[in-house]
C-alpha positions as CSV (number, residue, x, y, z in Angstrom):
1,X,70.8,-9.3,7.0
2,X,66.9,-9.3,8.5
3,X,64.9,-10.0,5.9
4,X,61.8,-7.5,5.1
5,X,59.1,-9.9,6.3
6,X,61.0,-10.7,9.7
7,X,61.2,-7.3,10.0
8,X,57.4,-6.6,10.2
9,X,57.2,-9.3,12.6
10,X,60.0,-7.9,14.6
11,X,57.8,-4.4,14.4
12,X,54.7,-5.8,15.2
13,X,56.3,-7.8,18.2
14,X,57.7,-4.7,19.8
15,X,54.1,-2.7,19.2
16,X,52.5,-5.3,20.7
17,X,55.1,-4.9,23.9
18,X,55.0,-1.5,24.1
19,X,51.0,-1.6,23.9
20,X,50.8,-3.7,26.9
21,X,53.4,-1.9,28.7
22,X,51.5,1.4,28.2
23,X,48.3,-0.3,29.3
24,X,49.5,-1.8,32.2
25,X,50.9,1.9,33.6
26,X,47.2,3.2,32.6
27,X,45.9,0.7,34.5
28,X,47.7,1.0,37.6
29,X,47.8,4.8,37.5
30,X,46.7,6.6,40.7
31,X,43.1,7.9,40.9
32,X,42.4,10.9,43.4
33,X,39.2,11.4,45.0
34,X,37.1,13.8,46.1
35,X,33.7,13.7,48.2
36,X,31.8,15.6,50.4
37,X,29.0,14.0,51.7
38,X,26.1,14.7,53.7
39,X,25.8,12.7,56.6
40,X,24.0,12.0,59.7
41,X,25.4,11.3,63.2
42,X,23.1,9.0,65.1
43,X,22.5,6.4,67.9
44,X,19.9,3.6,67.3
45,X,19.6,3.3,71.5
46,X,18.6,6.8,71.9
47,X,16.6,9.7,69.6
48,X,20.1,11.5,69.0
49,X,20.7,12.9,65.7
50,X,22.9,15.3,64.3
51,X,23.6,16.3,61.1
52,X,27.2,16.8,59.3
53,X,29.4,16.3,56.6
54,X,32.1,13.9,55.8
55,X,34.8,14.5,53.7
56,X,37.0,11.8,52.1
57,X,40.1,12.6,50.2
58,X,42.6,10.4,48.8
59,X,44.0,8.1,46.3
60,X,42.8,5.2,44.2
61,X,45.4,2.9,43.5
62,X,44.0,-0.3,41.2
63,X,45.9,-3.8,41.4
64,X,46.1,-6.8,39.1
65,X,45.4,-8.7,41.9
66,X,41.9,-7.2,42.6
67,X,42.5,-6.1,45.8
68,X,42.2,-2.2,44.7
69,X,43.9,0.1,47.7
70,X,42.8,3.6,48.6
71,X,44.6,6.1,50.8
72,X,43.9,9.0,52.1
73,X,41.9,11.0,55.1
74,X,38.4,11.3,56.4
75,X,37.6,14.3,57.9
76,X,34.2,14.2,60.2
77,X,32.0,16.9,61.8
78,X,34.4,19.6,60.8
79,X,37.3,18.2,62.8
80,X,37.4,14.7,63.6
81,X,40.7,13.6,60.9
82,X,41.4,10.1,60.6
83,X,44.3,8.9,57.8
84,X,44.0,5.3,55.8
85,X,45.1,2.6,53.7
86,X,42.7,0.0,53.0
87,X,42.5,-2.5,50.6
88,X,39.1,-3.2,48.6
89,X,37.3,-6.2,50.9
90,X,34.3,-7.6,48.4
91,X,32.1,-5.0,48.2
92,X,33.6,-2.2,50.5
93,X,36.8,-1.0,52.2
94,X,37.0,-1.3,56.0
95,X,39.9,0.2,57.9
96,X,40.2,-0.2,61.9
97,X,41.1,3.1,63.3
98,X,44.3,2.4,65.3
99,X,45.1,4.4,68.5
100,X,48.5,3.4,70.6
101,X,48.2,3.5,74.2
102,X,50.8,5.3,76.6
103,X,52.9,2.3,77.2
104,X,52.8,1.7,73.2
105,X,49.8,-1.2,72.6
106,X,47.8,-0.6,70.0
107,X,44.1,0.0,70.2
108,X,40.7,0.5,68.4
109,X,39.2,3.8,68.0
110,X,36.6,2.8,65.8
111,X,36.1,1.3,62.7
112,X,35.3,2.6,59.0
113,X,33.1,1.7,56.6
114,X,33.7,3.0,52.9
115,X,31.4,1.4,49.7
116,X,33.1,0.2,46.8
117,X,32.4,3.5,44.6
118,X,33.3,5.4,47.2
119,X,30.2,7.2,47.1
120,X,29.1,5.8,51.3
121,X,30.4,5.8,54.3
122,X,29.6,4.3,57.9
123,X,32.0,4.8,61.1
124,X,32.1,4.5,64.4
125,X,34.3,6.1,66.3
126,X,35.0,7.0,70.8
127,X,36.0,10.4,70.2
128,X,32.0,10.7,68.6
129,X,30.9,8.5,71.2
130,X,32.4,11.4,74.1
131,X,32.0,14.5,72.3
132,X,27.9,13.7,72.3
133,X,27.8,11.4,75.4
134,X,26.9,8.6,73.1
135,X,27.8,4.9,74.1
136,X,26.7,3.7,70.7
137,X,27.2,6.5,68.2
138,X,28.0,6.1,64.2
139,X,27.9,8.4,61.6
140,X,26.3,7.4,58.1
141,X,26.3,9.1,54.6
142,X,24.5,9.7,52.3
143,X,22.2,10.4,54.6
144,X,19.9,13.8,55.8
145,X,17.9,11.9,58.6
146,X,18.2,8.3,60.4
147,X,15.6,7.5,58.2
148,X,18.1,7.5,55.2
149,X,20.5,5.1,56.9
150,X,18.3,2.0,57.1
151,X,18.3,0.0,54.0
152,X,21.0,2.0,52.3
153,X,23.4,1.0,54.7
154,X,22.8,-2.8,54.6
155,X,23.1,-2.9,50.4
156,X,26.5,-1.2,51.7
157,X,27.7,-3.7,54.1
158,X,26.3,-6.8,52.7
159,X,25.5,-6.1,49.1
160,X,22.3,-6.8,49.5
């Protein structure tokens, strides 16, 4: 027979399993997102700017390892859809937009820029680039005017 004291430990021992176990699938639950954000479309070579909104919808997955992972789509000026999964990169997510050639090598499209809190993003992309006869064309957000994108945007990309 267990004893009355062994069995507390044994009790406390399997609460203290359980607890973790329960915190760890907290933890590593998935967290969807949401974000509409106003952005602008610009070019620093020319005076081109146009407003429009990016969208960015997807999943939050967290990791012991630190490297969190988000998934999802990015929807720009209304019909521009690019799909992800990027692992967290210091401070922001970056994702290299992948498009496959007709004899199957794959190529850049652009690239994405996401912040940390998901609250900012910064892209480039060649279908933006031809739809306004841009050769250097990227799309910021938060952002109402290239005014906005300045100083906002390097705190973004180098923490700073």
């Amino acid at each position: 027979m267990i004893s009355h004291k062994k069995k507390r430990i044994y009790l406390w021992i399997s609460a203290a399993v359980i607890s973790c176990i329960v915190a760890t699938l907290y933890y590593h639950r998935d967290l969807p997102f949401h974000h509409n954000i106003e952005a602008v479309i610009y070019s620093p070579d020319t005076t081109f700017e146009k407003k429009t909104r990016v969208i960015l919808d997807g999943e939050k997955y967290k990791r012991l390892s630190g490297k969190h992972r988000i998934t999802g789509e990015i929807k720009v000026d209304q019909d521009l859809t690019y799909h992800f999964t990027v692992d967290l990169d210091e401070n922001q997510y970056e994702y290299a937009i992948p498009y496959y050639s007709e004899d199957g090598s794959r190529l850049t499209l652009g690239f994405i820029h996401i912040s940390k809190d998901l609250d900012q993003v910064w892209m480039k992309s060649s279908e933006v680039n031809i739809r306004y006869q841009l050769h250097d064309g990227y799309i910021y957000g938060p952002a109402s005017s290239t005014e906005d994108v300045g100083d906002s945007l390097t705190k973004m990309l180098y923490g700073k």
